[in-house]
N, C-alpha and C positions, 0 to 999 in steps of 0.2 A: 294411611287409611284416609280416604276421600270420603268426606260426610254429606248426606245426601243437602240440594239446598231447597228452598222454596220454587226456584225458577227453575224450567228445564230450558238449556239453553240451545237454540236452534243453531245457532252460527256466531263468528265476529270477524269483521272482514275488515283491513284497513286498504286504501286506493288513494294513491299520490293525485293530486287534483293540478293546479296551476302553483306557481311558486308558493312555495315554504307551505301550502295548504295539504290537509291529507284527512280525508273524509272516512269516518269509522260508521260504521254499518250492522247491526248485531238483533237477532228476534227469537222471540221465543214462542214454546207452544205452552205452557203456562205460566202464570206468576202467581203464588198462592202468599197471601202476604205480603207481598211486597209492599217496598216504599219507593223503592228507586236504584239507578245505576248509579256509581262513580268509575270515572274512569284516570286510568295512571298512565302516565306517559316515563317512558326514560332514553338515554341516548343506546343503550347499552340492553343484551337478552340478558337482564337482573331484577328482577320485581322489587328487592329488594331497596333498588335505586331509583325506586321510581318515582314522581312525585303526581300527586293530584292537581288533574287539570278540571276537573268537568262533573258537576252531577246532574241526572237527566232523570227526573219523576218519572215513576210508572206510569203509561195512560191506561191502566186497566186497575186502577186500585179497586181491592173490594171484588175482584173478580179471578175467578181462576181460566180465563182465556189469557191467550197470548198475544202480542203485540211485536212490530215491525218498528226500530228507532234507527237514528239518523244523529253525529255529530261530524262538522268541520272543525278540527282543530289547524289552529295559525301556529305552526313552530317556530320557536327562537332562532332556528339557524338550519342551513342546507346539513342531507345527510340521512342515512338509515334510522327513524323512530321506535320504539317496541310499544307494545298498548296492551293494556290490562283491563278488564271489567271484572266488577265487584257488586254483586244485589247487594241491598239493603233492606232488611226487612222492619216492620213496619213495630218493633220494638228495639231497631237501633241494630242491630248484629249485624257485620259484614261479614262478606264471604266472599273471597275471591277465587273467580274461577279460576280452575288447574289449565288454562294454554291463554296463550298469547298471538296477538298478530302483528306486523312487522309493515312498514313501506319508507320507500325512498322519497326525497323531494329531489334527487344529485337528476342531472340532465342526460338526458339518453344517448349521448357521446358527438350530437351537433356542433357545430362550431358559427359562430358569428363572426363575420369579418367586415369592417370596416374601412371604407376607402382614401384615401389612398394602400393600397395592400404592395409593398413591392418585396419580389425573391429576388434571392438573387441564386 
């Protein structure tokens, strides 16, 4: 059973940026209460295994509009990411939202060569 939270969540979008960079993207149409985001990163689709990289304040505190937020996270290593967001209300309770979003920093199948290059 899914319990209703404070925030209604409009979207969360994760987009591979320039190396090991991968910019998450998430808004809502309200916050009632709130305090803020954190967000979970793992190598793996496991929430479980995820660990905390990031909290991002509400800018609508005290208000029941919604707001449009923005993080770039730098990851430790090339590869498939998983990302989790979690409100925080404004007497401490998290709530993690029920879906995830995913992105790659792995290179889109280019190759660099270097000269002298010889076949044979």
């Amino acid at each position: 059973m899914l319990i209703p939270t404070a925030v209604n969540l409009l979207y969360f979008h994760a987009e591979s940026l320039q190396e090991w960079q991968i910019r998450l993207t998430w808004a809502t149409a309200m916050e009632l209460d709130n305090f803020g985001f954190k967000l979970y990163r793992a190598p793996v689709n496991d929430a479980g295994r995820a660990a905390f990289i990031h909290f991002e304040p509400s800018l609508v505190k005290g208000s029941r509009a919604g707001a449009s937020y923005s993080y770039t996270d730098a990851v430790p290593a090339d590869g498939v990411w998983w990302y989790w967001l979690a409100d925080v209300d404004t007497s401490g309770v998290e709530m993690l939202h029920p879906l995830s979003t995913s992105a790659s920093t792995k290179s889109n199948g280019s190759f660099v060569f270097y000269l002298p290059l010889i076949r044979r």
